[in-house]
N, C-alpha and C positions, 0 to 999 in steps of 0.2 A: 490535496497537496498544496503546499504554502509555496506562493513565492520565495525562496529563500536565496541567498549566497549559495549554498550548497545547493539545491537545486539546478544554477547555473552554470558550476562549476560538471557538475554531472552531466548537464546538455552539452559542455562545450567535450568532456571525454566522451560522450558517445558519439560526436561527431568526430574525432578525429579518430576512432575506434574504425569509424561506416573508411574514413580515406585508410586505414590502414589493412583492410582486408579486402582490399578492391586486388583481386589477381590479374597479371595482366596480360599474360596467352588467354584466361578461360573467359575472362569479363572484357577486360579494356578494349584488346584487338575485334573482340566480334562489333564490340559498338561504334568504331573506328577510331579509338584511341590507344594505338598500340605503339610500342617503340618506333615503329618505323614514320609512324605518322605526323610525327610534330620534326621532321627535321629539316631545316630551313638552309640558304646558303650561308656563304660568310659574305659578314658584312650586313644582313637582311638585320630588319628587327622581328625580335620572337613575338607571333605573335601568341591569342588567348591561350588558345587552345596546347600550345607547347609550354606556356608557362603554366597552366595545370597540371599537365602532366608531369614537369618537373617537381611543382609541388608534392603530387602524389607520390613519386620516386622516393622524394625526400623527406615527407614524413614516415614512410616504409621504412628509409633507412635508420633515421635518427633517432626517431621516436620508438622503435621497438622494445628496447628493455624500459625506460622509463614508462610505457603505458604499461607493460607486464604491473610494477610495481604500482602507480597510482590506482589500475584495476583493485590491484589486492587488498590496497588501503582502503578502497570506498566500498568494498564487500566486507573488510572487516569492519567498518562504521556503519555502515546499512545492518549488519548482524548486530552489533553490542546498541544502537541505540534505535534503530528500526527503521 
């Protein structure tokens, strides 16, 4: 497989593929990253571990229909040219 553009483009949807099917009762909370876990006072600063978490939240939320369609386009281009 060639280094390519598209190659890269595919590592960086499978990666945000892996953040976006991380469940968070059945995966997150057993490894102790579950909603209760990153919440901090007011005033504190967030730290790592809550601002992944938010991440995670937020690609779950944002990015759900746009990876539906980018999936479907890189399966249809992986089919028509291989």
């Amino acid at each position: 497989m060639a280094f390519t553009l598209y190659s890269l483009i595919q590592a960086a949807i499978l990666c945000v593929n892996a953040i976006a099917v991380l469940h968070e009762d059945r995966f997150l909370s057993k490894v102790g990253w579950g909603a209760d876990q990153g919440i901090g006072g007011f005033g504190d600063e967030p730290g790592i571990k809550s601002q992944l978490l938010n991440l995670v939240r937020s690609v779950r939320t944002v990015m759900r229909v746009p990876l539906i369609i980018v999936n479907s386009v890189c399966i249809v281009l992986l089919l028509l040219f291989g």
